[in-house]
C-alpha positions as CSV (number, residue, x, y, z in Angstrom):
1,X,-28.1,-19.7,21.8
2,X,-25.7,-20.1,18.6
3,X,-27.7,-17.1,16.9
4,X,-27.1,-14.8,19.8
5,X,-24.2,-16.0,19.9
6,X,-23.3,-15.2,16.5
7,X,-25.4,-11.9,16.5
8,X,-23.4,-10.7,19.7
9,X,-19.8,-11.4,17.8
10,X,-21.1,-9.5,14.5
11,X,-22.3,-6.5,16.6
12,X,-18.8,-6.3,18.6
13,X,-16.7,-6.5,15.2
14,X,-19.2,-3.9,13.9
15,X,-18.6,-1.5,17.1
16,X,-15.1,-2.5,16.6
17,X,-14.8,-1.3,13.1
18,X,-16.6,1.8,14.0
19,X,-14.1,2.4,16.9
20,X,-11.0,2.2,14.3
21,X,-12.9,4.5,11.8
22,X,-13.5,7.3,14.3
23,X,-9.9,7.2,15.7
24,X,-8.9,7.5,12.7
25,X,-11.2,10.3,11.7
26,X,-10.0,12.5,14.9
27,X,-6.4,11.7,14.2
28,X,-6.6,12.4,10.7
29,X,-8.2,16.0,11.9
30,X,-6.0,16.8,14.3
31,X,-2.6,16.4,12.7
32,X,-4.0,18.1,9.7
33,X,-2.8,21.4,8.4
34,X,-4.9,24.4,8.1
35,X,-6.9,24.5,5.4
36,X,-5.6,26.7,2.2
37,X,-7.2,28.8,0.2
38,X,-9.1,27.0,-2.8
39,X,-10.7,30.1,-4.8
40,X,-10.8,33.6,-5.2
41,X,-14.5,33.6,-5.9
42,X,-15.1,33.1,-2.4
43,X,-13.9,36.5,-1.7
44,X,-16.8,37.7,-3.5
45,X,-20.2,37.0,-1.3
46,X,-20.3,34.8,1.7
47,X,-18.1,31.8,0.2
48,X,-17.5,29.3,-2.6
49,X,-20.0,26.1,-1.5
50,X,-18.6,22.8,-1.1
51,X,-20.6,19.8,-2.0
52,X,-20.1,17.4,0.9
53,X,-19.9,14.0,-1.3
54,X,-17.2,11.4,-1.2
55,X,-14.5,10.3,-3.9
56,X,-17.6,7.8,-6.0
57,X,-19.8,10.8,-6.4
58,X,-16.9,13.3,-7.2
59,X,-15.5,10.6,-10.3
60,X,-18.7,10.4,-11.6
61,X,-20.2,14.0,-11.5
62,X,-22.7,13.4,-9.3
63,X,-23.8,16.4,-7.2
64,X,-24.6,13.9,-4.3
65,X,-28.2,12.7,-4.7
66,X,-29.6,9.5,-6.4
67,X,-26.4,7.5,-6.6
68,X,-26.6,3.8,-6.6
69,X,-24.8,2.3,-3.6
70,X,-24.3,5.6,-1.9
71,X,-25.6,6.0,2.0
72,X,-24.2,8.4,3.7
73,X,-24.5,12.0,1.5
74,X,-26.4,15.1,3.6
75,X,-27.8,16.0,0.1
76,X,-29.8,12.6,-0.2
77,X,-31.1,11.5,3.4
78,X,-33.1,8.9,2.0
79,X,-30.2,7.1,0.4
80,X,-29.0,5.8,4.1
81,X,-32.6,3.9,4.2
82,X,-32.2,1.7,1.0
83,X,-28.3,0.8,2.6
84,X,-29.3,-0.4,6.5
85,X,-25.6,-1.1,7.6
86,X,-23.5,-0.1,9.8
87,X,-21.6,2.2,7.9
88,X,-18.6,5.1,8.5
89,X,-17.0,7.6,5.7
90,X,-14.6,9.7,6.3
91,X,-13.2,12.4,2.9
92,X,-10.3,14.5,2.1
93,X,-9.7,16.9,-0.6
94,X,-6.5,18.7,-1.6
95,X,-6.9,21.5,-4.6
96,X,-4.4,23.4,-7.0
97,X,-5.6,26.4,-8.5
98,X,-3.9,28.6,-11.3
99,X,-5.7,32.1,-11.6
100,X,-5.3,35.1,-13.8
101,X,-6.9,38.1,-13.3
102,X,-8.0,41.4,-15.6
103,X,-5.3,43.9,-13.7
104,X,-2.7,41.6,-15.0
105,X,-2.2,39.5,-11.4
106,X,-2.1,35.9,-11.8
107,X,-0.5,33.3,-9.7
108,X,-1.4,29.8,-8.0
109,X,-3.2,28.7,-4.7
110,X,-3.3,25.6,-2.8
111,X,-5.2,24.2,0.0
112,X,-7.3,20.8,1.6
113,X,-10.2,20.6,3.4
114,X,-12.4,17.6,4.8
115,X,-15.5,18.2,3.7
116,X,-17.3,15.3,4.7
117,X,-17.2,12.9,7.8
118,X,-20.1,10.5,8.9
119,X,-21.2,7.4,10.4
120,X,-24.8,5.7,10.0
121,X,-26.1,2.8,12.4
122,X,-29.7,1.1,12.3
123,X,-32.6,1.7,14.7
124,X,-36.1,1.7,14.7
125,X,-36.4,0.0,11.8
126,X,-34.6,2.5,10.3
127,X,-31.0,4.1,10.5
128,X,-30.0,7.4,11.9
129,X,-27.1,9.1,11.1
130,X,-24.6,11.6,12.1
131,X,-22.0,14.0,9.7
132,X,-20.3,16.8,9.6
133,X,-19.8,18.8,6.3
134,X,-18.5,21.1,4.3
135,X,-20.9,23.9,3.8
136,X,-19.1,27.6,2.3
137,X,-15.2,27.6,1.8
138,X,-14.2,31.2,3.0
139,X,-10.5,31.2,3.1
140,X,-9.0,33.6,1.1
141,X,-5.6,35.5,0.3
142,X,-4.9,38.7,-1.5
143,X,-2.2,41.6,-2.1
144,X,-2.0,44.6,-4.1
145,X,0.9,47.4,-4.7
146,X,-0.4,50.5,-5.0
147,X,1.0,54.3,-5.1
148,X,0.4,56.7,-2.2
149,X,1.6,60.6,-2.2
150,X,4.2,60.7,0.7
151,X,6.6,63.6,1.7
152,X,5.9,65.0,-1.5
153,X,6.6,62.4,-3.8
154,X,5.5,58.6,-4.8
155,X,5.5,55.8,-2.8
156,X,4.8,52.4,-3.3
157,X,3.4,50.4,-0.8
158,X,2.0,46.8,-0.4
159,X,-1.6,45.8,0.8
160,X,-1.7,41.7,2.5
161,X,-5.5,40.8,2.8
162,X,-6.1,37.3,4.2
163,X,-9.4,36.0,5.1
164,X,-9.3,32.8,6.9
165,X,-11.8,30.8,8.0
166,X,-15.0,28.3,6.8
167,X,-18.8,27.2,7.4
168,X,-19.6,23.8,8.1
169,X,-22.6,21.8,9.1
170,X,-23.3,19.0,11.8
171,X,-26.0,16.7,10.6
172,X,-28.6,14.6,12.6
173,X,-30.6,12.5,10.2
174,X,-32.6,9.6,10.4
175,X,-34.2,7.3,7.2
176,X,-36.8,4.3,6.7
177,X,-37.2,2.1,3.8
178,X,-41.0,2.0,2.6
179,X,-41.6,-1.3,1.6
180,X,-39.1,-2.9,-0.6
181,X,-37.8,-0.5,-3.0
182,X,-38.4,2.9,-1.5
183,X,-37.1,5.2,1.6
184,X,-37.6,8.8,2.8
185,X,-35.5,10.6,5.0
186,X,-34.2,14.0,6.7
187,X,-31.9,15.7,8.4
188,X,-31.7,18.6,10.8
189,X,-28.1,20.8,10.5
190,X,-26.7,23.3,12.6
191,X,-24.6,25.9,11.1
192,X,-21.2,26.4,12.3
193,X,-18.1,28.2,12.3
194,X,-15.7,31.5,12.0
195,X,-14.2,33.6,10.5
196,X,-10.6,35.7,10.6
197,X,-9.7,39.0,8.3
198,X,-6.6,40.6,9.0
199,X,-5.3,43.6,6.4
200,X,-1.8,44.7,6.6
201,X,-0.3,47.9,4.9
202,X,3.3,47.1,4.5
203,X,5.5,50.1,4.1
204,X,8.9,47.8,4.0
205,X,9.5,48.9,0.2
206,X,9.7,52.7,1.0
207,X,12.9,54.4,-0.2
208,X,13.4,55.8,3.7
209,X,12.5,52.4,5.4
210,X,11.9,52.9,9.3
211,X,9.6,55.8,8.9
212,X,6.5,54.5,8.7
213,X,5.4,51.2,10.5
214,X,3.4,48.7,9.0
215,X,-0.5,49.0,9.5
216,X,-2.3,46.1,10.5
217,X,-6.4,45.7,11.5
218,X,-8.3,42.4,11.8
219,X,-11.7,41.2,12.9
220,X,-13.3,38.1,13.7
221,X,-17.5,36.9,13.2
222,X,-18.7,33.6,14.2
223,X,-21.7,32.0,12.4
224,X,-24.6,29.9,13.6
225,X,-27.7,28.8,11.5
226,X,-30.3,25.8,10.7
227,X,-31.1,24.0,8.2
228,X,-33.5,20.9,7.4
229,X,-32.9,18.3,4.5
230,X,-35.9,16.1,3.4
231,X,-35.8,13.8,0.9
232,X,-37.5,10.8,-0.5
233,X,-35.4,7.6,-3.0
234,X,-36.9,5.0,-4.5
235,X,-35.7,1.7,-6.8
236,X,-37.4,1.2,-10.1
237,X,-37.0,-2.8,-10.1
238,X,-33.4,-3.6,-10.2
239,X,-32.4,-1.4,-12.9
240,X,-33.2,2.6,-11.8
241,X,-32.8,4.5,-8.9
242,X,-34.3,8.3,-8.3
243,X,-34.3,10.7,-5.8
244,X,-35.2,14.2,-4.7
245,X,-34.4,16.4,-1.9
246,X,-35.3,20.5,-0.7
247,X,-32.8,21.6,1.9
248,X,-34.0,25.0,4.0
249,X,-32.2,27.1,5.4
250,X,-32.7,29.8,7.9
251,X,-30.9,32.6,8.3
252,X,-27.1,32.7,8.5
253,X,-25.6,35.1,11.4
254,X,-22.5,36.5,12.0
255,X,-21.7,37.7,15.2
256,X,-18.8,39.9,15.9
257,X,-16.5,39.7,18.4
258,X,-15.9,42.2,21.4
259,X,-12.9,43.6,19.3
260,X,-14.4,44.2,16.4
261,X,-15.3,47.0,14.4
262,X,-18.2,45.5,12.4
263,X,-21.8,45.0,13.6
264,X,-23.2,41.9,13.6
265,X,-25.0,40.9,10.1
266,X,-27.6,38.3,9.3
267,X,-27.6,36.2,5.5
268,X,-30.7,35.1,3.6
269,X,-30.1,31.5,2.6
270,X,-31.8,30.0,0.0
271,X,-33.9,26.7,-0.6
272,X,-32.0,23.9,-2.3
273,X,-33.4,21.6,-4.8
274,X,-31.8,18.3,-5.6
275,X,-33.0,15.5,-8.0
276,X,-30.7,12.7,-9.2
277,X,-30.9,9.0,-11.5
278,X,-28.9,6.1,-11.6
279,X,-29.6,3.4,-14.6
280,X,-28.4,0.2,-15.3
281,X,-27.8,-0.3,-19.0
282,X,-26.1,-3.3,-18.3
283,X,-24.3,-5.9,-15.8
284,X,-20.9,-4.0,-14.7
285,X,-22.1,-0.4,-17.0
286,X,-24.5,2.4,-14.8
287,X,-25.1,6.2,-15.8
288,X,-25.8,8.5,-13.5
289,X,-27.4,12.8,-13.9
290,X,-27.9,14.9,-11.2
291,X,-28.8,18.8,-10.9
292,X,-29.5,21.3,-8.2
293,X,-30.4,24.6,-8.0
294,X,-30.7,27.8,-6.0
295,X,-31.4,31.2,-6.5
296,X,-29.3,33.0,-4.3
297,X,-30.7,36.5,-5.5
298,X,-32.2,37.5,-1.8
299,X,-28.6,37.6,-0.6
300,X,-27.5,40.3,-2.4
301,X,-29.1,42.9,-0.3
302,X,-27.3,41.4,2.8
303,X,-23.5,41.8,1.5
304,X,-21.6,45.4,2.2
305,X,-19.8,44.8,-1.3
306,X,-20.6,45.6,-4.6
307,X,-21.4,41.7,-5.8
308,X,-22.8,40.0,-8.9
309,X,-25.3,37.4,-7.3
310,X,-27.7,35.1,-9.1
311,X,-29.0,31.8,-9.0
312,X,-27.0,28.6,-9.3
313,X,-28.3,25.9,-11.8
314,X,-25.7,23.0,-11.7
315,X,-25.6,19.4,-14.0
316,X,-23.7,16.0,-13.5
317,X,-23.4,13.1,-15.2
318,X,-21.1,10.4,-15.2
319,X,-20.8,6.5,-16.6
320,X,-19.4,3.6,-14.2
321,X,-17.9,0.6,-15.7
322,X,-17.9,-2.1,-12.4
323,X,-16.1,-5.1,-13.9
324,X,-13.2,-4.2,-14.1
325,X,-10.9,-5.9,-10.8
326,X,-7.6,-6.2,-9.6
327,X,-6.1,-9.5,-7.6
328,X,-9.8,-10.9,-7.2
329,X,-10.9,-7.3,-5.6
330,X,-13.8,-5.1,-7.7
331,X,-11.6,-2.2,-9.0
332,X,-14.6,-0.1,-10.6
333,X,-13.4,2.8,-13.3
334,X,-15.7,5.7,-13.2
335,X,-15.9,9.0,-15.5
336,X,-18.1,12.1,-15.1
337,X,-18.6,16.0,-16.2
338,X,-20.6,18.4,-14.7
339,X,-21.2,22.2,-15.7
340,X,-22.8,24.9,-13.9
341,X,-23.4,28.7,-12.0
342,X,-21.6,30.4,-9.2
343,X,-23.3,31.7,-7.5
344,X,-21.2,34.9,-6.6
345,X,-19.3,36.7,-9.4
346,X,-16.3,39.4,-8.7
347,X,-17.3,41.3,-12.2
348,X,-20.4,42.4,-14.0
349,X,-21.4,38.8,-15.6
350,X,-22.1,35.2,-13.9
351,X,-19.4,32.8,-13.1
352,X,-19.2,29.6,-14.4
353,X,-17.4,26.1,-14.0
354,X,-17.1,23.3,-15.7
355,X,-15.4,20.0,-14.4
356,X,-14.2,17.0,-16.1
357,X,-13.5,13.7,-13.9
358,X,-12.2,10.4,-13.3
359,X,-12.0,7.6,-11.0
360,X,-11.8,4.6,-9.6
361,X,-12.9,2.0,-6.3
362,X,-10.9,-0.6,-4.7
363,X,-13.4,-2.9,-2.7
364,X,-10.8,-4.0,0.8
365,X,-13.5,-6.5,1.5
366,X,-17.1,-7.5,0.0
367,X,-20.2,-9.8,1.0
368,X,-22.7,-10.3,-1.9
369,X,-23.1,-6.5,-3.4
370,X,-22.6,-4.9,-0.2
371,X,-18.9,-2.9,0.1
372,X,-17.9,-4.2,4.3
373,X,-14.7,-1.8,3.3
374,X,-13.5,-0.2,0.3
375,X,-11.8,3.5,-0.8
376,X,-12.8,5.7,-3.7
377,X,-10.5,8.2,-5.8
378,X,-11.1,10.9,-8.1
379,X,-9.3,13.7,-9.7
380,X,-10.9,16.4,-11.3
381,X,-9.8,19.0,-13.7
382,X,-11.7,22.2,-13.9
383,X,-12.4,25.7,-14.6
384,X,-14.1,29.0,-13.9
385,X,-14.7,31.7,-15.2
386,X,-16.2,35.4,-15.2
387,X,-15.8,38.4,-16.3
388,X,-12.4,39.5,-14.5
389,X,-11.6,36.3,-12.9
390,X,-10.5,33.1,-14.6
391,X,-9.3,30.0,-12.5
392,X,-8.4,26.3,-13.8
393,X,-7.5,24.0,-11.2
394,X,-6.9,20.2,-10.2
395,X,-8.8,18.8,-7.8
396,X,-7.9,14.9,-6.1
397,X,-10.8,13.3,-3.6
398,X,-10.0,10.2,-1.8
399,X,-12.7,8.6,0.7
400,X,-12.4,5.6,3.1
401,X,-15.8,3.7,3.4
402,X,-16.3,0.7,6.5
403,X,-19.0,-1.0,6.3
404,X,-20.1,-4.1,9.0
405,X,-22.9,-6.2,10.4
């Protein structure tokens, strides 16, 4: 009677914890402001793609598969079988980007986004889990000046474009460990989520102001699609981890609304392949290296625009030094770079990005080597760069982790 005793009081401070994390999760989402824009190469195809990892994985490069101590990433669904807790993440993301462009425009953008949000609770020997992610970024804001021929003579007039909106994913996953040192997993998504564009012709500047009003359009597609993630992890004694995943993707479609102009279109989406390492060199000092890669080629023949497309080849790696601690509490430092494609260019060549990183962990609360509650930071510096388009930008990631029994 003591052990269900005891069993009954972990599971309530586990639903408990839970509880706190989601209300803080919908509050958090709800008294957000809207998300700003983060790139200009999203303009360019269907979106700029957002990795849906946390604050660890963002410090150390890691493009979210085969991290050590990671359980809830929708790249890696077998990860959440080698961690059976109780577990709940929640991510947010804030971005400033300088850009300069070939027709001499330059200027600065800034925006946030949650791009992840999940919990993870066992069952069936196993533990399913729940998230919803970031999948394409697709807010976007523009204007030009330009010269139009009216009454006879030169004009200058302003053009606003503003494309607001993004893609996410909602995630049902389960995971089992096989044996002691190895799990598969998958998860099945459902693409969601809309989009705004709204162009304005402002003809405020004219030298006979009042004779022409300003011109304004806009149209609206939402987007549905489905995706499955399957992926297998395994421990190499106490010392390696690997893992591999394909995510596939049907196709993504936009459907207009009754007010639209446009027709409705469909995307080709392409397969994703994921494969990742974590090593132990030594007590307190791990390395981690991670790629993916896509070939977004069949796309091209889906967009209305002139676009560079190609396939997207991406690295990470990173080094995690765990010793370090503050007041008793684990204070890991954590460093990372990580280079690859775009895979959406607004000139003639590919697009490019490399990102330099750094970090750091503050365990809240710790049994044995399993992190009950803890938060993760990163800040990245980076930069893109085509063949008209050059961006560098700062990047900060900070995710809450809670963990129970």
């Amino acid at each position: 009677s003591q052990i269900g005793s005891h069993c009954g009081s972990s599971n309530g401070i586990a639903m408990k914890q839970f509880i706190r994390t989601l209300v803080l999760a919908l509050v958090i989402s709800l008294v957000a402001t809207p998300s700003g824009a983060q790139s200009l190469y999203n303009a360019a195809g269907m979106g700029l793609p957002v990795e849906a990892i946390d604050g660890r994985a963002r410090a150390l490069g890691n493009l979210g598969i085969g991290l050590w101590g990671s359980g809830l990433l929708p790249g890696d669904p077998a990860a959440a079988g080698m961690f059976i807790v109780p577990t709940a993440v929640i991510v947010g993301q804030p971005s400033w980007v300088d850009y300069d462009h070939e027709s001499g425009n330059s200027g600065s953008i800034q925006g946030s986004r949650f791009p992840l949000m999940g919990v993870g609770y066992p069952g069936f020997s196993g533990i399913f889990t729940l998230s919803l992610s970031s999948f394409l970024d697709q807010h976007y804001k523009s204007q030009r000046s330009l010269e139009l021929d009216l009454r006879g003579e030169k004009s200058e007039v302003t053009d606003l474009f503003e494309q607001d909106g993004s893609i996410g994913s909602l995630n049902f996953g389960y995971s089992r460990p096989i044996g002691t040192s190895a799990a598969l997993g998958f998860s099945l998504g459902r693409y969601a989520g809309s989009i705004l564009r709204q162009l304005e012709r402002d003809f405020s500047t004219l030298s006979f102001p009042g004779a022409l009003e300003s011109y304004q359009t806009s149209s609206r597609w939402t987007y549905s699609g489905t995706s499955l993630t399957g992926g297998m992890a395994a421990n190499l004694g106490t010392f390696a981890r690997v893992a591999a995943s394909v995510t596939w993707s049907g196709d993504l479609n936009a459907t207009a609304s009754d007010d639209t102009p446009g027709m409705d279109r469909s995307f080709s989406l392409p397969m994703q392949y994921r494969l990742g390492t974590s090593i132990v060199l030594a007590p307190g000092l791990m390395i981690t290296a991670s790629t993916i890669r896509a070939d977004w080629a069949d796309i091209e023949r889906d967009l209305d625009t002139p676009t560079t497309v190609g396939s997207t080849s991406n690295i990470g790696v990173g080094v995690e030094l765990s010793r370090a601690n503050i007041f008793g509490l684990a204070l890991p430092l954590r460093f990372g770079y990580r280079t690859g494609k775009l895979p959406f260019s607004l000139g003639s060549g590919v697009a490019t990005e490399r990102i330099f990183s750094a970090g750091l962990g503050l365990s809240l609360s710790q049994a044995d080597d399993i992190v009950l509650g803890g938060v993760d930071a990163a800040i990245e510096r980076g930069r893109r760069s085509g063949s008209v388009l050059s961006e560098a930008f700062w990047r900060a990631t900070i995710s809450l982790r809670v963990s129970g029994y």
